[in-house]
NUTIFI-265858 format. One record per atom (N, C-alpha, C, O): residue in three letters; x negated, y, z negated. Coordinates in pm, whole numbers, padded with zeros to 5 digits, always signed. Each point is the difference from the previous one (the first is absolute). Layout:
<pts>
alaXYZ ...
</pts>
This chain:
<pts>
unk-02449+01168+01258 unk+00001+00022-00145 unk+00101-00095-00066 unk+00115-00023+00034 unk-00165-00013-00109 unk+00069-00093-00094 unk+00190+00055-00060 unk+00008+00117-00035 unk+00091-00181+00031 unk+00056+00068-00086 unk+00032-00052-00124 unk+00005-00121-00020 unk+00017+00209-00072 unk+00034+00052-00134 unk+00090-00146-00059 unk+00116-00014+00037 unk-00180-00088-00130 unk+00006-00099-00060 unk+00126+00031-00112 unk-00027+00091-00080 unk+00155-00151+00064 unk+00127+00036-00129 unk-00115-00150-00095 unk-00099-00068+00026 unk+00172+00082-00112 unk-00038-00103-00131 unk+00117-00020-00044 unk+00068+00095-00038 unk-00037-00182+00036 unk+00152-00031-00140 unk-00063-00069-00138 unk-00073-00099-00013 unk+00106+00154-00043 unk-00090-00032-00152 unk+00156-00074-00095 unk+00102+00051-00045 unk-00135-00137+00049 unk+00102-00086-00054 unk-00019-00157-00073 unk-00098-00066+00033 unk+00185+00015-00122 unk-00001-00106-00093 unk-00070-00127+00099 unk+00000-00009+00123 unk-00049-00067-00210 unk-00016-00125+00116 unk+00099-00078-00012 unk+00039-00003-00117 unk+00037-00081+00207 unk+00047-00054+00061 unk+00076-00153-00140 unk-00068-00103-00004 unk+00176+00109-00073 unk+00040-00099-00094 unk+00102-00103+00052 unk+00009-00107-00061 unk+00072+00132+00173 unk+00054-00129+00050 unk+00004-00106+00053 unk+00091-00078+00029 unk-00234+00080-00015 unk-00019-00163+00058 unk+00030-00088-00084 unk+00068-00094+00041 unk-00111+00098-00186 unk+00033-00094-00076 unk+00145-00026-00042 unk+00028-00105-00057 unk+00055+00187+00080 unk+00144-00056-00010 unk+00119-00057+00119 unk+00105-00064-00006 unk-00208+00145+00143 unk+00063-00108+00095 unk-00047-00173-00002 unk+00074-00088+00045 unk-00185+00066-00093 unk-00050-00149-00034 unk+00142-00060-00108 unk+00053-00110+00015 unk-00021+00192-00102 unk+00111-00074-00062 unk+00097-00084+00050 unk+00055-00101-00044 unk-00045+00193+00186 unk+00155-00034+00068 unk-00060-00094+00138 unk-00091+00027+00078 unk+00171-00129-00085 unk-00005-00124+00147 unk+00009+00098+00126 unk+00090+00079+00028 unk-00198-00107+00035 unk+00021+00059+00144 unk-00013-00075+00133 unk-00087-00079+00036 unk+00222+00135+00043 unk-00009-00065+00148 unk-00084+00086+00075 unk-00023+00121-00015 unk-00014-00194+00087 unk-00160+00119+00052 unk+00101+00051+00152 unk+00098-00044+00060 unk-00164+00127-00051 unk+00029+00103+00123 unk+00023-00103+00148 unk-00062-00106+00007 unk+00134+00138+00078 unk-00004-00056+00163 unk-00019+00051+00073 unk-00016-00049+00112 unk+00003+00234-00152 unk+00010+00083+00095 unk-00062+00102-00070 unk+00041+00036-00110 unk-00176+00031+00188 unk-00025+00133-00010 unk+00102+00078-00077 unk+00113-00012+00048 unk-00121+00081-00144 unk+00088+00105-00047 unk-00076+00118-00043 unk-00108-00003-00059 unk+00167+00099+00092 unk-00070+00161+00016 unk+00075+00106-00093 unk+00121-00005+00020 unk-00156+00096-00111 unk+00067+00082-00057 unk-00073+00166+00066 unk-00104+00062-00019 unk+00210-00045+00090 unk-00093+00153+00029 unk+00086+00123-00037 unk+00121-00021+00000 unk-00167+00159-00034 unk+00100+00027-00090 unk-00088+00180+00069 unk-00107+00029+00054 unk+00248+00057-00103 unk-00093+00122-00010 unk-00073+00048-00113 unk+00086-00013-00088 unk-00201+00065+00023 unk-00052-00007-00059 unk+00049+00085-00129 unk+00036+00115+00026 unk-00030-00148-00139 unk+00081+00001-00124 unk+00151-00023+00001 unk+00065+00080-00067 unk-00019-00148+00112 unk+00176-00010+00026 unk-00027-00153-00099 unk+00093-00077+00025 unk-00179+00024-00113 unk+00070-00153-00121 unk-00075-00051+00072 unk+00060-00107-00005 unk-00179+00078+00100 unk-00064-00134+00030 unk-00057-00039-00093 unk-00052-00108+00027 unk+00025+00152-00170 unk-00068-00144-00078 unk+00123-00053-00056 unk-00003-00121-00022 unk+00114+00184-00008 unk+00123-00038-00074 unk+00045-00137+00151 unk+00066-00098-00034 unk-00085+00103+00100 unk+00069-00073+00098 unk-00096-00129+00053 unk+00036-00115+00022 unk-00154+00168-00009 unk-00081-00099-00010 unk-00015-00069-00136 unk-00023-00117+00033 unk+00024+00120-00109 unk-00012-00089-00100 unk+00103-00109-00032 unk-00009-00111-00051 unk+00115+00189+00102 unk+00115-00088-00013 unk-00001-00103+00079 unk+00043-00107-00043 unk-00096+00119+00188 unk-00030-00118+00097 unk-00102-00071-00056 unk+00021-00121+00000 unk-00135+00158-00052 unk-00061-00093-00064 unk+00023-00121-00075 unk-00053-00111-00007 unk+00191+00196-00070 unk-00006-00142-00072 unk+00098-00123+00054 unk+00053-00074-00083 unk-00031+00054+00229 unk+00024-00096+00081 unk-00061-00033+00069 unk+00038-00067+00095 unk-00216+00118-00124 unk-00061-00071+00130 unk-00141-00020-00118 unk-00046+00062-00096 unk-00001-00250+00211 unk-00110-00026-00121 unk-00108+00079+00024 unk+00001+00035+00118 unk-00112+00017-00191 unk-00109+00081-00088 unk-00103-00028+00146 unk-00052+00103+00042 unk+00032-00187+00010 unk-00088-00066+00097 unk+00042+00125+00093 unk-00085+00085+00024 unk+00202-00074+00024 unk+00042+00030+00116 unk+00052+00185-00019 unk+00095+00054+00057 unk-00193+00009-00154 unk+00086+00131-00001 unk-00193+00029+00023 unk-00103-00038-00057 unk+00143+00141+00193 unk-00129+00074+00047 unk-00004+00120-00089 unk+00073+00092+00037 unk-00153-00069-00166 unk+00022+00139-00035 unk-00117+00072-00031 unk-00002+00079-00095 unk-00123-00105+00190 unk-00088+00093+00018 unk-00003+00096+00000 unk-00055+00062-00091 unk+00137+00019+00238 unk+00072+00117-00002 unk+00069+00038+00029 unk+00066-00087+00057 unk+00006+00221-00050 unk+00102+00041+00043 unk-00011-00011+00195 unk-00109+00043+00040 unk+00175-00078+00040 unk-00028-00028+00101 unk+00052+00113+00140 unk+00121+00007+00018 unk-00212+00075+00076 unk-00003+00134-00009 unk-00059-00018+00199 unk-00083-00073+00053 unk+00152+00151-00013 unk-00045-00011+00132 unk-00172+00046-00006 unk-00075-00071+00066 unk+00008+00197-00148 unk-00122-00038+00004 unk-00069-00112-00071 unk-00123-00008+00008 unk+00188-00074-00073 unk-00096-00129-00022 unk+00052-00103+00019 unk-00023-00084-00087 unk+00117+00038+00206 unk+00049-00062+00048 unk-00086-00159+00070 unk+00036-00114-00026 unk-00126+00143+00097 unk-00100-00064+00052 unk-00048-00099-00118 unk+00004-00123+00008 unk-00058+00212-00141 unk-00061-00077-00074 unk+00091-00099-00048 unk-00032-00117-00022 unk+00118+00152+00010 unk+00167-00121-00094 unk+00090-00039+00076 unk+00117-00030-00023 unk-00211+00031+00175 unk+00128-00084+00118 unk+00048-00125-00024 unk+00081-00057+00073 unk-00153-00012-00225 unk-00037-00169-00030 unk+00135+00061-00071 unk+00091-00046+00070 unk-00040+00113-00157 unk+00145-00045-00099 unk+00099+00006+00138 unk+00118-00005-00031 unk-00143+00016+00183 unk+00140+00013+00046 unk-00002-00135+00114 unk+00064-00003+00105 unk-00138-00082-00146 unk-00042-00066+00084 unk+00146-00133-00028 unk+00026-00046-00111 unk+00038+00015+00223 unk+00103-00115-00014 unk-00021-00149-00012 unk+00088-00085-00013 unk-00212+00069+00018 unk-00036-00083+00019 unk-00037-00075-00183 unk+00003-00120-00025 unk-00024+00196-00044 unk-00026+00046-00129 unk+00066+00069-00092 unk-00071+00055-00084 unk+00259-00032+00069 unk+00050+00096-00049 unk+00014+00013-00154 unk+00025-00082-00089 unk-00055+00239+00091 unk-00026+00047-00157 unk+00071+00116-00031 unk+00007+00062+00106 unk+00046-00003-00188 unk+00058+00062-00020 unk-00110+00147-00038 unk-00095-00014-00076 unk+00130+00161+00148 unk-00102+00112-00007 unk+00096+00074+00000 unk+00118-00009+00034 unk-00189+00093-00082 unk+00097+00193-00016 unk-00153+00102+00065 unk-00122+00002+00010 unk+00228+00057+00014 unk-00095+00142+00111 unk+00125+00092-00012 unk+00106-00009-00062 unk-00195+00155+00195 unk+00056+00139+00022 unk+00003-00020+00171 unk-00036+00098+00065 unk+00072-00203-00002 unk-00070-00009+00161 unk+00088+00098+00060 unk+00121-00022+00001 unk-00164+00118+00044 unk+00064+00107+00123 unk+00042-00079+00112 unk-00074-00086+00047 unk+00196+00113+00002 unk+00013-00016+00109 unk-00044-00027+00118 unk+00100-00024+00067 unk-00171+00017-00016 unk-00089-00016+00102 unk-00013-00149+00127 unk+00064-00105-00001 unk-00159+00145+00086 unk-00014-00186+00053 unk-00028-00087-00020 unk+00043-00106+00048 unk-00167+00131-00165 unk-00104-00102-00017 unk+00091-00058-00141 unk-00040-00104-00054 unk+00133+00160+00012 unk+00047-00016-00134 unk+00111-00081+00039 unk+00024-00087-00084 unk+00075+00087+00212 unk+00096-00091+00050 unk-00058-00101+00038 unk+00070-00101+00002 unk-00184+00091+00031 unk-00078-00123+00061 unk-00058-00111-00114 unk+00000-00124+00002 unk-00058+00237-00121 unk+00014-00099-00112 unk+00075-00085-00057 unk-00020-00121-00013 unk+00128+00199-00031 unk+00110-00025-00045 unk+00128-00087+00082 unk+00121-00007-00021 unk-00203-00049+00115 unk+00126-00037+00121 unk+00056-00201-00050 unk+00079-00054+00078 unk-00109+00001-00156 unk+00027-00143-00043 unk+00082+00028-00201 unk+00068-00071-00074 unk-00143+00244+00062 unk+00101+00016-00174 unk+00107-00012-00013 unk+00064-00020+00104 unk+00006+00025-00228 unk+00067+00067-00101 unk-00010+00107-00025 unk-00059+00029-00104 unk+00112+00074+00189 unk-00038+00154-00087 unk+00118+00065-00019 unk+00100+00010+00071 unk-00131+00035-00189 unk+00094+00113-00112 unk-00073+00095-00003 unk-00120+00008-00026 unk+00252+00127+00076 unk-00096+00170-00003 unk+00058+00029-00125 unk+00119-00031+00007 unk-00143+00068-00100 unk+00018+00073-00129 unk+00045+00124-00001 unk-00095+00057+00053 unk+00175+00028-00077 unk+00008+00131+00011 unk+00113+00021-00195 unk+00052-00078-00081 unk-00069+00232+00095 unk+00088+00005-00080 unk+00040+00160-00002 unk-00074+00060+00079 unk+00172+00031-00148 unk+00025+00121+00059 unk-00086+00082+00003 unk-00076+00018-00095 unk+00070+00056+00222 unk-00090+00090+00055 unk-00018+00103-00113 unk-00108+00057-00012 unk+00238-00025-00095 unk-00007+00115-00080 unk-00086-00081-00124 unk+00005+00069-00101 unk-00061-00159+00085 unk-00045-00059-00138 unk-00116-00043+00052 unk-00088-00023-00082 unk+00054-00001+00236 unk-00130-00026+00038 unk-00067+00138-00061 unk-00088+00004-00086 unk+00143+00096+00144 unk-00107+00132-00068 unk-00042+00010-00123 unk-00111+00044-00031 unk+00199-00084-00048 unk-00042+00021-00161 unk-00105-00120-00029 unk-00099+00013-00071 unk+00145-00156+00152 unk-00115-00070-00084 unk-00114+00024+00073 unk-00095-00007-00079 unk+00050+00036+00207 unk-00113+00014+00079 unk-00069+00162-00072 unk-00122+00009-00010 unk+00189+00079-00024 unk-00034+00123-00073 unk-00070-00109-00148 unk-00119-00021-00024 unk+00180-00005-00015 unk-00016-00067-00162 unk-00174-00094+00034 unk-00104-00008-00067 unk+00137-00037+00173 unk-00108-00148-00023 unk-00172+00124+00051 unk-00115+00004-00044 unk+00192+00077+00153 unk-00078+00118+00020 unk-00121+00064-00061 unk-00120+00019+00023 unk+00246+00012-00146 unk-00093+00092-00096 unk-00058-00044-00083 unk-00064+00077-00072 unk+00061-00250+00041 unk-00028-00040-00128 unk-00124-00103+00006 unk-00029-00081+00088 unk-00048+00119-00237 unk-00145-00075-00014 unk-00027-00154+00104 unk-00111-00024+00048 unk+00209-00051-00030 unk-00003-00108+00059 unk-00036-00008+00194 unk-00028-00099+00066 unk+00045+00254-00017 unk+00001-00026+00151 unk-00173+00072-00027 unk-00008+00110-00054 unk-00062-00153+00078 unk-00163+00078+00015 unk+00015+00000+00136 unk-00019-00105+00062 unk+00076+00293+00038 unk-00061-00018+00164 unk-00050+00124-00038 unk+00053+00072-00084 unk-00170-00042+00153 unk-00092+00110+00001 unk+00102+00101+00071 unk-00006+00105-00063 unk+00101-00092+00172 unk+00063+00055+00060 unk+00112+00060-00085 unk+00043+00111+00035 unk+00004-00165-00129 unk+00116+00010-00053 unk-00054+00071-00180 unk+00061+00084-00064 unk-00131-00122+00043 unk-00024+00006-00152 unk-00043+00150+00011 unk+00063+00036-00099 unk-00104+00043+00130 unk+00024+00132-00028 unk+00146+00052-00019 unk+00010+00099-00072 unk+00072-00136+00109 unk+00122+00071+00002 unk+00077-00034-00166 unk+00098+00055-00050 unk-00181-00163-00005 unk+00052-00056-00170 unk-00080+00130-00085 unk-00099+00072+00013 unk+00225-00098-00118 unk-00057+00107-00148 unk+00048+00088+00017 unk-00066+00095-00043 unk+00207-00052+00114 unk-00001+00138+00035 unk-00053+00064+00093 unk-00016+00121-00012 unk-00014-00172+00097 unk-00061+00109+00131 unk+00138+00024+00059 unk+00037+00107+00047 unk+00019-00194-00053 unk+00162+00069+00099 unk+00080-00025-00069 unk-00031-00087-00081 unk+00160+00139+00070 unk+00131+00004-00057 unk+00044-00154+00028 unk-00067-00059+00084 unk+00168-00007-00142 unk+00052-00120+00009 unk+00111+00028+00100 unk+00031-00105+00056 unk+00048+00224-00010 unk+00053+00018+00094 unk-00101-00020+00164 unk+00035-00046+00108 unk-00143+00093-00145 unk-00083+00030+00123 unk-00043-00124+00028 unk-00017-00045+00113 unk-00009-00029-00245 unk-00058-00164+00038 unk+00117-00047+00081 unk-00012-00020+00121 unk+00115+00002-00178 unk+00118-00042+00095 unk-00002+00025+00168 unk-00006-00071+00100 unk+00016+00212-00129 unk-00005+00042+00163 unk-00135-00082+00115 unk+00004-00040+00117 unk-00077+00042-00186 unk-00133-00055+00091 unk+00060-00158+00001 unk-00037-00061+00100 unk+00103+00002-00172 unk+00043-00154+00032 unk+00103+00024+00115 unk+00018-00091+00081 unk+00044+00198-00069 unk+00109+00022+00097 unk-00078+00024+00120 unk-00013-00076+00096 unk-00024+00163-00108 unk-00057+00033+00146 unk-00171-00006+00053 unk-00066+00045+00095 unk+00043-00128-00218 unk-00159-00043+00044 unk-00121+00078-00035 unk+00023+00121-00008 unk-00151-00160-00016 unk-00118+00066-00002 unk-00064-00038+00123 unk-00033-00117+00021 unk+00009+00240+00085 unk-00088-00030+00082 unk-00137-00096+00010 unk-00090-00001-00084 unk+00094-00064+00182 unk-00150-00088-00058 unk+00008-00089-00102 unk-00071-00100+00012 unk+00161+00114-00140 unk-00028-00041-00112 unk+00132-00105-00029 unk-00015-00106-00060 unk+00119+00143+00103 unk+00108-00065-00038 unk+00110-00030+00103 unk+00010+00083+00091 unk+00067-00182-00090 unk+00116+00049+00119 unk+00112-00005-00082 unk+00026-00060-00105 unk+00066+00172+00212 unk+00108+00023+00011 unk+00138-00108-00039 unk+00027-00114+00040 unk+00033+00197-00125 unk+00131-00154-00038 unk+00042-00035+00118 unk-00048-00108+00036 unk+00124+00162+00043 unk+00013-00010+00147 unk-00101-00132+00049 unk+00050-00112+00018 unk-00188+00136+00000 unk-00049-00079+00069 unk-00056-00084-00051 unk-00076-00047+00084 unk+00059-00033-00227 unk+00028-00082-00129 unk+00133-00102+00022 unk-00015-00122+00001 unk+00113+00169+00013 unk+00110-00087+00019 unk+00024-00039+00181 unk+00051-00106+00035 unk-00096+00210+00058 unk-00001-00040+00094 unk-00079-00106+00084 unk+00037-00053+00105 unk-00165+00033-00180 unk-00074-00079+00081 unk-00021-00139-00155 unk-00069-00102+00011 unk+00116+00125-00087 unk-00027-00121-00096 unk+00172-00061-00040 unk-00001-00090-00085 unk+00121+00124+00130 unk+00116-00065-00003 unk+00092+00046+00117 unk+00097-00072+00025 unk-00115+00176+00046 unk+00127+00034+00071 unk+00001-00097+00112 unk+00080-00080+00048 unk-00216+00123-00022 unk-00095-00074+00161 unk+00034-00160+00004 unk+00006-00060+00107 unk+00014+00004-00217 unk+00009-00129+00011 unk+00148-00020-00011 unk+00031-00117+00025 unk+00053+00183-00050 unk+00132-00047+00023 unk+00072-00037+00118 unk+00013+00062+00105 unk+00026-00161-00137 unk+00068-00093+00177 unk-00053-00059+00068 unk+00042-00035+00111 unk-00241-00013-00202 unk-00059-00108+00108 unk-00013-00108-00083 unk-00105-00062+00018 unk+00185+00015-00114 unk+00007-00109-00089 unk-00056+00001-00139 unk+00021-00096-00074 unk-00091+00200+00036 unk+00001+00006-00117 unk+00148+00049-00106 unk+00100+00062+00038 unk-00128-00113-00171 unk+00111+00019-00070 unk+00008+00132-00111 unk-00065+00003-00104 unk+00122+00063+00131 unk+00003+00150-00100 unk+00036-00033-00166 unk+00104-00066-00004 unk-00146+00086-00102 unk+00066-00005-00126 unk-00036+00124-00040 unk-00094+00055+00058 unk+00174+00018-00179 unk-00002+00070-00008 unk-00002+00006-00197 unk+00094-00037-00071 unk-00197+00081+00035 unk-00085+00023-00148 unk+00155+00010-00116 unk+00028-00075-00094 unk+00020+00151+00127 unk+00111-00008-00071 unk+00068-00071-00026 unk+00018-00023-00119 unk+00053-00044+00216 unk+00051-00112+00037 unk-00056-00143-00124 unk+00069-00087-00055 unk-00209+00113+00048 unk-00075-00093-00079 unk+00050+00015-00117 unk+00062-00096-00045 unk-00076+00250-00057 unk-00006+00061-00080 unk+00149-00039-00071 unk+00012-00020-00121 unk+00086+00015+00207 unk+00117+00022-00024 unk+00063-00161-00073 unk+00067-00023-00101 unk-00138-00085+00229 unk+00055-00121-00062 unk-00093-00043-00093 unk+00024-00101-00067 unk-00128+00164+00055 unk-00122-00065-00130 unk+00111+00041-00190 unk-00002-00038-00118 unk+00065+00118+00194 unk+00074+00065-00159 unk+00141-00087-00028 unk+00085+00031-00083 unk-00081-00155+00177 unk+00135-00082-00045 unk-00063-00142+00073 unk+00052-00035+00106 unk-00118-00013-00138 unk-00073-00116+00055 unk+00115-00124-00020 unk-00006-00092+00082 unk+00127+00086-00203 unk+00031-00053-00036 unk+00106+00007+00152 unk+00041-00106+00046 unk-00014+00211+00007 unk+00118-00016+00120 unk-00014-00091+00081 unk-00110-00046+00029 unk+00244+00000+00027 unk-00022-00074+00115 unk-00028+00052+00122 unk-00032-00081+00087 unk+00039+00232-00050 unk+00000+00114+00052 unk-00152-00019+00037 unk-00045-00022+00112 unk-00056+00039-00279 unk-00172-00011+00013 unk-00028-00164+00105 unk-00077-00021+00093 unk+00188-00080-00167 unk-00087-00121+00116 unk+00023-00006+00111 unk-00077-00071+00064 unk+00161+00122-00006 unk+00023+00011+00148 unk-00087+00112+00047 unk-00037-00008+00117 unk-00004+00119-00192 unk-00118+00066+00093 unk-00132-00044+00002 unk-00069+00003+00102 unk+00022-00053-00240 unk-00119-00054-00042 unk-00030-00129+00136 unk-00110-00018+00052 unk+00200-00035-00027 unk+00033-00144+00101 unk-00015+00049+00129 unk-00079-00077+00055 unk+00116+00170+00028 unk-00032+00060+00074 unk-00105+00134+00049 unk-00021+00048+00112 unk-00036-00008-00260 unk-00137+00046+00055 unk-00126-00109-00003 unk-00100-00012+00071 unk+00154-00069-00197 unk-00108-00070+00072 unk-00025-00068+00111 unk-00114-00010+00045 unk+00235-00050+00016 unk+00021-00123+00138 unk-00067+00151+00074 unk-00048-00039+00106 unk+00030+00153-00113 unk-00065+00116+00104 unk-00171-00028+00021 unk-00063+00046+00095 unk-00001-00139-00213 unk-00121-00046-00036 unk-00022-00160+00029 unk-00106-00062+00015 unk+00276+00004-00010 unk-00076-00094+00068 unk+00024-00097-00098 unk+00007-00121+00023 unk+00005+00177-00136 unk+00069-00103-00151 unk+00119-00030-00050 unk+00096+00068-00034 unk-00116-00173+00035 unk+00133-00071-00102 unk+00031+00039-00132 unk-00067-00049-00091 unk+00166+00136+00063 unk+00073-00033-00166 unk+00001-00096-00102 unk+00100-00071-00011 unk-00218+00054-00085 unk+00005-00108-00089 unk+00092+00037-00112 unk+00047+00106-00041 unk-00039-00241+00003 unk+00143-00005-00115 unk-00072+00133-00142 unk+00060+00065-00085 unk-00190-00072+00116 unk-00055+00102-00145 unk-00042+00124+00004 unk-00072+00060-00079 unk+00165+00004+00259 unk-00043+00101+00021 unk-00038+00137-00087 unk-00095+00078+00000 unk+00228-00091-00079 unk+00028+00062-00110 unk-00112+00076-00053 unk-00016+00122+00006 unk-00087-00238-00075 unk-00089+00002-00092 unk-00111+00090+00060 unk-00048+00108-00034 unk+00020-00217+00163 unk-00103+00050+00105 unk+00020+00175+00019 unk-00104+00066+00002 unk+00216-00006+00009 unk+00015+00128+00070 unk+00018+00105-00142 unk+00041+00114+00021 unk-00062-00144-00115 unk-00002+00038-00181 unk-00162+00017-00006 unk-00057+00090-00063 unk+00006-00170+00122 unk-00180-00006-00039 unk-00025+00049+00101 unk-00023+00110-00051 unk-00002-00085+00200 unk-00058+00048+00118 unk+00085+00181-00073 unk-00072+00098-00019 unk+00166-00097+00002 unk+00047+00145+00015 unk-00024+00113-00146 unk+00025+00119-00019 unk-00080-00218-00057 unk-00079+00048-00131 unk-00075+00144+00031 unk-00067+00015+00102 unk+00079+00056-00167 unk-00083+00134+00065 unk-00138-00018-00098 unk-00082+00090+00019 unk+00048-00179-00110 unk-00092-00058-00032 unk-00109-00022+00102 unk-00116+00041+00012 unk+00186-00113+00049 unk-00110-00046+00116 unk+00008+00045+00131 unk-00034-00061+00101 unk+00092+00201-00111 unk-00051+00049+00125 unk-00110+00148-00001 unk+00007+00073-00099 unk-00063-00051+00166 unk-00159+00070-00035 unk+00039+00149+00061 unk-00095+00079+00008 unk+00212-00036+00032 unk+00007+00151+00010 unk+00103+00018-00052 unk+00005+00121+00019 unk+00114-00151-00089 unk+00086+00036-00041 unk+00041+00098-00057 unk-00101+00049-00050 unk+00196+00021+00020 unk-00039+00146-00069 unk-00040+00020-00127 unk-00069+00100-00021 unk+00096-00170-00066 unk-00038+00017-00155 unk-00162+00006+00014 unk-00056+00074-00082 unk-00056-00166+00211 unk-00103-00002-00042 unk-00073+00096+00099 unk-00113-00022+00043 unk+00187+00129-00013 unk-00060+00095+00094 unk-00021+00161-00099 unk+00076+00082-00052 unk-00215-00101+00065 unk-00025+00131-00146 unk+00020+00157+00106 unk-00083+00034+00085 unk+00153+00007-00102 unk+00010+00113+00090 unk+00048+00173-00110 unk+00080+00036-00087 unk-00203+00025+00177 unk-00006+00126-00112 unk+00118+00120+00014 unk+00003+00100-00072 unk+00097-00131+00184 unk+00092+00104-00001 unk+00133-00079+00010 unk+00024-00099+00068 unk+00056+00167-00155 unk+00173-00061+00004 unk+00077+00021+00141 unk+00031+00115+00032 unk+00004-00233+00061 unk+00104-00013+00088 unk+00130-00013-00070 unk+00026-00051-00109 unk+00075+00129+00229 unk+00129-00013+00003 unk+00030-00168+00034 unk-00063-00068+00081 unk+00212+00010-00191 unk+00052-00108+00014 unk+00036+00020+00153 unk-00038-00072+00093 unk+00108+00171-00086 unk+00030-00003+00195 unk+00051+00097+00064 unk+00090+00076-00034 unk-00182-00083+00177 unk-00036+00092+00089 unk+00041+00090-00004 unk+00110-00004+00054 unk-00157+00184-00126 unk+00095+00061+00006 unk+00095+00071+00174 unk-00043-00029+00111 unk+00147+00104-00130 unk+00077-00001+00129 unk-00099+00065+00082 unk+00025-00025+00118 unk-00168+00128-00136 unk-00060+00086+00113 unk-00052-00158+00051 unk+00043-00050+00103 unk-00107+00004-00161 unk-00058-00151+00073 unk+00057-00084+00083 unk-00039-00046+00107 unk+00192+00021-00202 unk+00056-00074+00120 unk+00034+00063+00132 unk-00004-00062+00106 unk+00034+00172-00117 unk+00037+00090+00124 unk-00119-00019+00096 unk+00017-00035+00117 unk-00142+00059-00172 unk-00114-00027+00069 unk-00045-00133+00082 unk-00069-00018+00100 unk+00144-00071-00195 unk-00006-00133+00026 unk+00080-00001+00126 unk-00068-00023+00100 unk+00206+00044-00076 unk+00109-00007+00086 unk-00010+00100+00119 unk+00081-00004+00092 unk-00189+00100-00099 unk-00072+00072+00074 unk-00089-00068+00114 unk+00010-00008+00122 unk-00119-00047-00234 unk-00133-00078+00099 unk+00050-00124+00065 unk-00034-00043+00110 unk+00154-00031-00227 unk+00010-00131+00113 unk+00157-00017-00006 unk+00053-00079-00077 unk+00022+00164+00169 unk+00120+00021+00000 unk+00071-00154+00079 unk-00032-00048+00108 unk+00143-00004-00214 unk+00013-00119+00033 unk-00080-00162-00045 unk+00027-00109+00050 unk-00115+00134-00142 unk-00043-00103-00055 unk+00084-00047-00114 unk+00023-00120+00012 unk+00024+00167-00105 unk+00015-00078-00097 unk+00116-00072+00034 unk+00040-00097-00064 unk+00037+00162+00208 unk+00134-00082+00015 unk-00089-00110+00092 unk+00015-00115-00043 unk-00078+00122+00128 unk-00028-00115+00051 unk-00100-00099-00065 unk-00056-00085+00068 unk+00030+00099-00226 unk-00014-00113-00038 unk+00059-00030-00114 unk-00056-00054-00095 unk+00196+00095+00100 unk+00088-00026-00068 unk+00068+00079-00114 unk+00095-00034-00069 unk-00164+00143+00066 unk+00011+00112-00148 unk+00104+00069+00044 unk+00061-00040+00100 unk-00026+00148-00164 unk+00063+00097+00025 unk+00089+00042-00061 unk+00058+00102+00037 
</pts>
């Protein structure tokens, strides 16, 4: 039996035409963005975009151990392009990935729930599995809880979300950043603080620091042009700014020891 098809119903796609503005050194190396799923991958991908030329950004799709086979061509070294995916942990996914650049994305386990609850419930995710539970069928506490500890069949577990899409890969050469981290120097770009991190996540991709980074990381980080962001997520029930304490407890429950080992706490 077939399974149950998600839809992301979202803007089409406006930054190509402003990375053409900016001079680009083309890629030397495979570079990979893999991330757990809602922790800023379009906020982060976009921003790499606008250091790599338009030719060389694979963005068919999101790149996914089940459709891996079909988009084995964006990881190919021979050919390097810059792709974003959700790749689990696995063999066939180290074997791909074995000539990249890869960056795992994560960001706190207590704010993964709220935005994965948020993106959840709202007009933009169409999964046959999930869309009964919008409009009020469950409490916004209860939506929470099912991001914590999973829908059978239907959803996984935060626990096993961060375990097999960032934990699993720590210590075999991929590079960890962390969403906040982004968030934090995007709000003083002017620091010298922002160019020394900006300079070193990207050399994690494989890129050089141009003198106009500046500009470049002002337009990629535009929430304009990114297609889930929260302002454009129509969602029919009000979330908490943050996690209330039964959640986090829950949180520190199911995956006791995560947020310190990827840096929170």
């Amino acid at each position: 039996m077939a399974q149950p098809v998600a839809v992301i119903r979202s803007k089409p796609d406006t930054l190509g035409p402003e990375v053409r503005k900016f001079a680009q050194a083309p890629l030397r190396q495979t570079a990979f963005l893999n991330s757990v799923p809602k922790c800023g991958t379009h906020l982060l991908r976009n921003i790499v975009r606008m250091f790599v030329p338009t030719e060389q950004h694979y963005d068919r799709e999101f790149i996914q151990v089940q459709n891996l086979q079909q988009h084995i061509g964006a990881l190919n070294p021979a050919r390097p392009q810059f792709s974003v995916g959700h790749l689990l942990f696995a063999d066939i996914s180290l074997m791909a990935l074995k000539h990249a650049n890869q960056v795992i994305l994560v960001r706190d386990p207590y704010d993964y729930v709220l935005a994965r609850a948020r993106f959840s419930l709202s007009d933009q995710l169409d999964h046959p599995e999930l869309n009964p539970l919008k409009n009020g069928a469950v409490s916004v506490e209860q939506m929470m809880n099912l991001m914590i500890f999973g829908i059978p069949g239907k959803g996984p577990a935060l626990r096993e979300a961060f375990t097999f899409h960032a934990v699993g890969w720590l210590g075999t050469g991929a590079h960890l950043v962390r969403y906040e981290d982004i968030v934090a120097h995007l709000k003083d770009l002017e620091a010298a603080a922002a160019e020394t991190y900006f300079r070193d996540l990207l050399a994690k991709f494989g890129i050089a620091l141009p003198d106009d980074w500046r500009d470049r990381v002002r337009v990629g980080s535009a929430r304009e042009h990114s297609a889930t962001s929260r302002e454009k997520l129509s969602v029919g029930m009000t979330l908490p700014e943050v996690l209330p304490d039964d959640q986090k407890r829950a949180v520190d429950f199911m995956a006791p020891g995560l947020r310190e080992l990827l840096g929170y706490g």
